[in-house]
C-alpha positions in Angstrom: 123.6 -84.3 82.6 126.0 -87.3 81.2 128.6 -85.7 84.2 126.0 -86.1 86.7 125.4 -90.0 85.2 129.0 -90.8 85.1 129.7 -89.6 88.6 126.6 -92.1 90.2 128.1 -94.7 88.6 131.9 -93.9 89.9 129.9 -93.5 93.6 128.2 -96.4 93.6 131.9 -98.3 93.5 134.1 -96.0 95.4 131.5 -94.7 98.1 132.4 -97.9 100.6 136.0 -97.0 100.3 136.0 -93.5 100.4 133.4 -93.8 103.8 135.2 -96.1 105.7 138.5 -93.7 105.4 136.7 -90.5 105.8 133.1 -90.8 106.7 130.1 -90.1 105.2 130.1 -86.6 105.7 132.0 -85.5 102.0 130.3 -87.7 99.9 127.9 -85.4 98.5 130.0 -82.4 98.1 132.6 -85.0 96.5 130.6 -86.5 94.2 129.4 -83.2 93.1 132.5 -81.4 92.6 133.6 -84.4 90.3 129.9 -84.4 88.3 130.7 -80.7 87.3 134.2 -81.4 86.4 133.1 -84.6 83.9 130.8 -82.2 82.4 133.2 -80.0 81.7 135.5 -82.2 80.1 133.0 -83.6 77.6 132.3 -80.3 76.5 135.9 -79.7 75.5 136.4 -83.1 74.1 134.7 -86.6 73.7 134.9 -89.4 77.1 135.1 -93.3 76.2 136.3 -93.7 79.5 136.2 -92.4 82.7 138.7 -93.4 85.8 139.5 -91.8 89.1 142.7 -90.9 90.5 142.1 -89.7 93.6 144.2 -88.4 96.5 143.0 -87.2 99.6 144.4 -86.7 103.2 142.2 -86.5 106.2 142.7 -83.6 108.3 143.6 -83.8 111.9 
């Protein structure tokens, strides 16, 4: 539940980026995929902070 929190808050800053390189298409999928992964890290230990690295290509 807090991963799913965390990850609206990280979309509502990076979506405009990440959509005008490659489209709205991914977003939900994206967004997702990092929700479950936050979760999982606060089970193994405790978040103060969250930040994205991020690196993407687009494919041909």
């Amino acid at each position: 539940m807090r991963g799913e929190f965390i990850a609206k808050y990280h979309r509502a800053v990076y979506e405009p980026l990440l959509i005008a390189g490659f489209g709205e298409n991914i977003m939900d999928e994206l967004f997702s995929r990092f929700a479950k992964l936050i979760a999982q890290l606060i089970e193994i230990e405790t978040l103060e902070f969250t930040n994205i690295v991020l690196f993407m290509t687009k494919n041909p």
